[in-house]
C-alpha positions in Angstrom: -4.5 -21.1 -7.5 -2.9 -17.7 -8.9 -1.6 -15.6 -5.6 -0.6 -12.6 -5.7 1.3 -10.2 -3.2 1.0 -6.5 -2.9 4.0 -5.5 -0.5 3.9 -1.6 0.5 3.8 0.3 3.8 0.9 1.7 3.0 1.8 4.0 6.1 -1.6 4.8 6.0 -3.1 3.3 2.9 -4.8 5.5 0.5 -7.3 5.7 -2.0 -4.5 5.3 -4.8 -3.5 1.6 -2.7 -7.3 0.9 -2.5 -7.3 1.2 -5.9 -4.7 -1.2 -7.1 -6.0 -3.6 -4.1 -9.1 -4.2 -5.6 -8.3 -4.8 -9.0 -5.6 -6.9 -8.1 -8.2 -8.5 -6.6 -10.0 -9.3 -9.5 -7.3 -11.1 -11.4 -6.0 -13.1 -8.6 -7.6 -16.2 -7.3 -6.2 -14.4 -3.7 -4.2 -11.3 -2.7 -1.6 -11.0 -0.1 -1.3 -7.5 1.0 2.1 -7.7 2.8 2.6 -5.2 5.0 6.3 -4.2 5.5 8.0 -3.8 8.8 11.0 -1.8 7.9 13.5 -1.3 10.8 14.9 1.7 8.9 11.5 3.9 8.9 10.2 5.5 11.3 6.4 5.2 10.4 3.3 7.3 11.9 1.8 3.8 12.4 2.6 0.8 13.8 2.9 -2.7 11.7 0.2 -3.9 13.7 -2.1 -0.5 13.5 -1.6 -0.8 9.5 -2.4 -4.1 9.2 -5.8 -3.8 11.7 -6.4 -0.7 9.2 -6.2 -2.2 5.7 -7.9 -5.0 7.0 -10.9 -2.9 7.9 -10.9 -0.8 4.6 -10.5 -4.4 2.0 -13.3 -6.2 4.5 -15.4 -5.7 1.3 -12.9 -8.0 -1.0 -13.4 -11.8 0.0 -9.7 -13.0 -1.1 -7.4 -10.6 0.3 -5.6 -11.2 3.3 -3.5 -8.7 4.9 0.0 -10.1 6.6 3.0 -8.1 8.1 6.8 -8.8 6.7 10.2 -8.4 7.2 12.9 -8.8 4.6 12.6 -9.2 0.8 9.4 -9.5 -0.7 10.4 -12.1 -3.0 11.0 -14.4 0.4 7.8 -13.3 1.5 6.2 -14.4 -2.0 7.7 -17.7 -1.5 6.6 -17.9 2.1 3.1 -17.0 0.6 3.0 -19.4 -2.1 2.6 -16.4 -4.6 3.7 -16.6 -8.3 3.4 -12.4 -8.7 4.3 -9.2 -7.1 1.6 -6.5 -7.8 2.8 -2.8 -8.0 1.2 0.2 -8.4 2.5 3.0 -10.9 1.2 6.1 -10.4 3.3 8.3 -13.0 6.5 7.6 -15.2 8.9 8.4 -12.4 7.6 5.3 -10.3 8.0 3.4 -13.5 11.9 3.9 -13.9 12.7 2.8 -9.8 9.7 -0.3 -10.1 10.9 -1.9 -13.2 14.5 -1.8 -11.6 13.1 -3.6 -8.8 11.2 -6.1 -11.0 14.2 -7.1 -12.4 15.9 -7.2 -8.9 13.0 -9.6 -7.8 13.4 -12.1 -10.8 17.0 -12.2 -10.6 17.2 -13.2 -7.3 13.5 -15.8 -7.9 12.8 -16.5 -11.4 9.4 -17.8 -9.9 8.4 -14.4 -9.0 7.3 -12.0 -11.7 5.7 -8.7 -11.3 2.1 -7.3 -12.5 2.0 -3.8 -12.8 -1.3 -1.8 -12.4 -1.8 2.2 -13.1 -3.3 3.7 -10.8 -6.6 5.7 -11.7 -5.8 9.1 -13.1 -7.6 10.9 -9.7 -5.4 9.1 -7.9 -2.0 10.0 -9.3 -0.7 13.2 -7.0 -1.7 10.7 -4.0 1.1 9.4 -1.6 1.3 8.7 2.4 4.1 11.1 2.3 1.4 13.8 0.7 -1.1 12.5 3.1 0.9 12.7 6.1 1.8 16.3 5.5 -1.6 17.7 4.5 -2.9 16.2 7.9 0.1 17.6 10.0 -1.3 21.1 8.9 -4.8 20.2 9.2 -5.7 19.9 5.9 -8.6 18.0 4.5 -7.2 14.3 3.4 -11.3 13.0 2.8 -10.1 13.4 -0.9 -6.9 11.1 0.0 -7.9 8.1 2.1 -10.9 6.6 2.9 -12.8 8.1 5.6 -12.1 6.0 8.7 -8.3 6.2 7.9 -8.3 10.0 7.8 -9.9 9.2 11.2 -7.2 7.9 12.4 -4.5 9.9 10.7 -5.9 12.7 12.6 -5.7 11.4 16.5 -2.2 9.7 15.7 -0.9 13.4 14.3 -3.0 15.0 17.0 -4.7 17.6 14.5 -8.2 18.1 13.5 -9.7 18.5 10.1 -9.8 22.5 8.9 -7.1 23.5 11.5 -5.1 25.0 9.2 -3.9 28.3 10.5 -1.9 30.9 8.6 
């Protein structure tokens, strides 16, 4: 069985993340999305609340299964059973920092390699970080996320969509 794991915070998860999920999806026999507890983040969402979410948005995708981690994700690969990390690139700037970590992962598991996917050219401005913000000023984040994640983005900023003020 070829698994594969797709670590991130995905703090929310976006369209971009979507993206990558499902055609990750389509070349492994199953998909791990790990979802990363990080002491050293303060994130809008809880690792529990992320994990609930992306659950909800992949129910569509028979073999993925969404987990929460701590630590390295090659550990968590091997914890998994994986054989691959998957990792999205959305322009050349992400490529210079993930193929740094690629190597960082196979040197430290040689049994671990990584499978990198583009993300879709209407996806490429996309971030949490972006997301986040254009919420916080009630922005309109449909475009961003799917639509019951921009839900929630909204209640847990405490903002409503088109209350932008000037």
């Amino acid at each position: 069985m070829k698994r594969a794991v797709y670590p991130g915070s995905f703090d929310p998860v976006t369209k971009g993340h979507l993206d990558i999920m499902e055609r990750a999806a389509a070349v492994a026999d199953e998909l791990v999305v790990g979802v990363l507890n990080n002491n050293k983040k303060t994130p809008l969402f809880s690792v529990e609340e992320r994990v609930n979410m992306i659950k909800d948005v992949t129910s569509h995708i028979p073999n993925v299964r969404v987990e929460a981690f701590s630590g390295l994700s090659v550990d968590f690969c091997k914890k998994c059973g994986a054989s691959f990390l998957v990792r999205g690139l959305r322009a050349v700037t992400d490529f210079e920092y993930e193929l740094q970590m690629a190597q960082t992962n196979r040197s430290l598991d040689r049994g671990v390699d990584t499978l990198f996917f583009t993300t879709e050219l209407r996806y490429a401005y996309i971030s949490s970080t972006i997301v986040k913000e254009v919420a916080s000023y009630g922005g309109d984040i449909s475009g961003f996320v799917p639509p019951q994640i921009a839900e929630h983005v909204y209640a847990k900023i405490g903002t409503v969509k088109g209350s932008k003020s000037f």
